[in-house]
Every structure is written in C-alpha cells, then in structure tokens.
N, C-alpha and C positions, 0 to 999 in steps of 0.2 A: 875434550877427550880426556877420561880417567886415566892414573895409570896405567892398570890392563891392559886397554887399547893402544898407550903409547910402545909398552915393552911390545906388544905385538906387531905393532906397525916397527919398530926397528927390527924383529926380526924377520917380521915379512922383505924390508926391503932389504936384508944382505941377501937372499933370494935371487938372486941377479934373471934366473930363466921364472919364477912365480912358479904356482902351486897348481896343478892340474884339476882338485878339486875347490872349489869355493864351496863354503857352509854358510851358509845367510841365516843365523837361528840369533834371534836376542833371549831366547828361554836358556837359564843357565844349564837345566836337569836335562833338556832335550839334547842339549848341543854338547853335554859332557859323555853321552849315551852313545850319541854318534860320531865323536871323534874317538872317543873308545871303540867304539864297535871297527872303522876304519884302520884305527892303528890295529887291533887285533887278526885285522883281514888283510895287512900288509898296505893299507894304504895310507899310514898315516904320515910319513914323509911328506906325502902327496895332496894334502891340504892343507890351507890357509882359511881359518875362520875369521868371520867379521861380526858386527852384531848389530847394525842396522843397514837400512839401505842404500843413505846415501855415502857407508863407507864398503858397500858393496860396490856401487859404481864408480866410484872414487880409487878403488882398487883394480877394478879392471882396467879404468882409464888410466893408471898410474900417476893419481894425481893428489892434492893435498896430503896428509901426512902417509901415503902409500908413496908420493914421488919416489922416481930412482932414476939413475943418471941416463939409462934408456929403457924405453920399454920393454916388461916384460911380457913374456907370450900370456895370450888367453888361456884362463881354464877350462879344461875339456870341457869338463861337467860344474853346476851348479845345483847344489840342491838348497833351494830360499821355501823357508817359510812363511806365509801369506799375512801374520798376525804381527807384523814387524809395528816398533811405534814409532821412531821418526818420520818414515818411510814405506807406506805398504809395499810389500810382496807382490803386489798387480801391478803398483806405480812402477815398480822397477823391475817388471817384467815388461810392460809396456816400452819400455825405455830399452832395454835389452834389444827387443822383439824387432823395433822398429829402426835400430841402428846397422848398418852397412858390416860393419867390423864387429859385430855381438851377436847377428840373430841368428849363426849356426852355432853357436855353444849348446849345446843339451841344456835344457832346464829343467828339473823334478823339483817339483810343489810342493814341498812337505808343511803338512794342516793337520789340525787335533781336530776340525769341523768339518764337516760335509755338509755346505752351506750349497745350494744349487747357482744361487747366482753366482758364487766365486768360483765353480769349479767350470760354469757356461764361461765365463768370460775370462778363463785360465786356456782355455782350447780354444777363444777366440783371437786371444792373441799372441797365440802360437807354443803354447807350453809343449812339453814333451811327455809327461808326464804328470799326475797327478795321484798322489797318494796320501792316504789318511795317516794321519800317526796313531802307533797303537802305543794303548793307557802301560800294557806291559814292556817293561824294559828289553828282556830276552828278545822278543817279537820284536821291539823298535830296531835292538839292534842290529839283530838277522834281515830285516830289511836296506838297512842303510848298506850291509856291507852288499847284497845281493845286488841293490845299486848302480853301486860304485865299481863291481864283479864287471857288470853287464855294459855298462859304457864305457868303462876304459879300457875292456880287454877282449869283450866278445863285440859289439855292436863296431860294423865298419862303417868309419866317415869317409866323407868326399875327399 
C-alpha cells in the first residue's frame, strides 16, 4: 500500500459511522472529476475513495488496513469502475451481489467502454445501474453528482 492509500486509510478509519458513498475508480483524472463534482454537489463529506477492488471489499468489510474498532455502516451507494487492475469491477461486483450484508447497496458501473458483454453480465449480476463515462469533464461531472442527487436523496430504500 503507497502512501496515498495509507494517509487515506487513516483517515477513512477515524470515520467511526464510514462514508455513504464509496468511489471504486483507480483512474486518477476520473476519480479527481468525481470527487470534485461530489464535493461541489454537497456530497463530498459523504465519500470515501479507494482504488482498487480488493480495498474496496476490504472497506466495506472493515477489514485490513480499513480495520476499525467496530464496524462501520455500509455505504448507500457505490459507484465502481469496471476497468479496475487488481481487481475487476465484475469480480467485485459479483462478490457484492452475492453477499447477505452487500447485495442491497445501490451499485453504478461507471465504464469509458460499452463493451456488450460487460454491460450483459453487469445486469446479470444485479448492478443497478450502468453508465458510460463521458470523455467531457463538465458532462462526467453533472453525471456523478446527478447520481449521487438520486440515490441518497430522492430514491427510497427498504
């Protein structure tokens, strides 16, 4: 784990309740775009980025350098990128999908490709969403925050 991700794992874990959103993006320009866009939209308190996948499941588990002395809540909403390298965006979608305690978190699939088989087997195993990244910044941003609008404040959960 680089710096980066250590100063970020300490500050994820003084977090004692966690972050409502999780950002799964290891592209730096993508995920600077959308935590911008978030903070701009009032949401940026409200997420914790990671940047690959098995510190995305490691975070929701509360576990390896995410540990903290009890668990903290799930994040509402997850938006994972599918072009992950430790870790595909499917793998740990799959893994999400198929877990007891994960598989009503909202997921949005954020992808630069419209590749048909990722986007078949993103609805097959239970995504929520799937949306293309746009090349333009303004556009990327007014997406993420619209988002982030719609599942933490208009969409009702169980």
């Amino acid at each position: 784990m680089g710096m980066a991700n250590a100063e970020h794992a300490e500050e994820t874990r003084s977090k004692e309740s966690g972050a409502e959103i999780l950002l799964v993006e290891d592209d730096p320009g993508d995920a600077e775009f959308a935590l911008r866009a978030l903070q701009q939209s009032g949401f940026g308190h409200r997420v914790a980025h990671v940047k690959d996948g098995i510190d995305a499941l490691d975070y929701i588990g509360s576990r390896g350098a995410f540990a903290r002395s009890r668990p903290a809540a799930a994040p509402k909403l997850i938006l994972l990128d599918l072009a992950l390298k430790k870790m595909s965006g499917l793998h740990v979608l799959r893994h999400l999908k198929s877990d007891e305690r994960t598989k009503g978190i909202p997921v949005v699939v954020l992808t630069g490709s419209m590749i048909a088989i990722e986007l078949a087997e993103s609805y097959k195993l239970g995504v929520n969403s799937y949306v293309i990244k746009s090349s333009d910044g303004r556009k990327f941003a007014g997406l993420i925050s619209e988002i982030a609008h719609y599942w933490l404040e208009i969409n009702q959960r169980p």
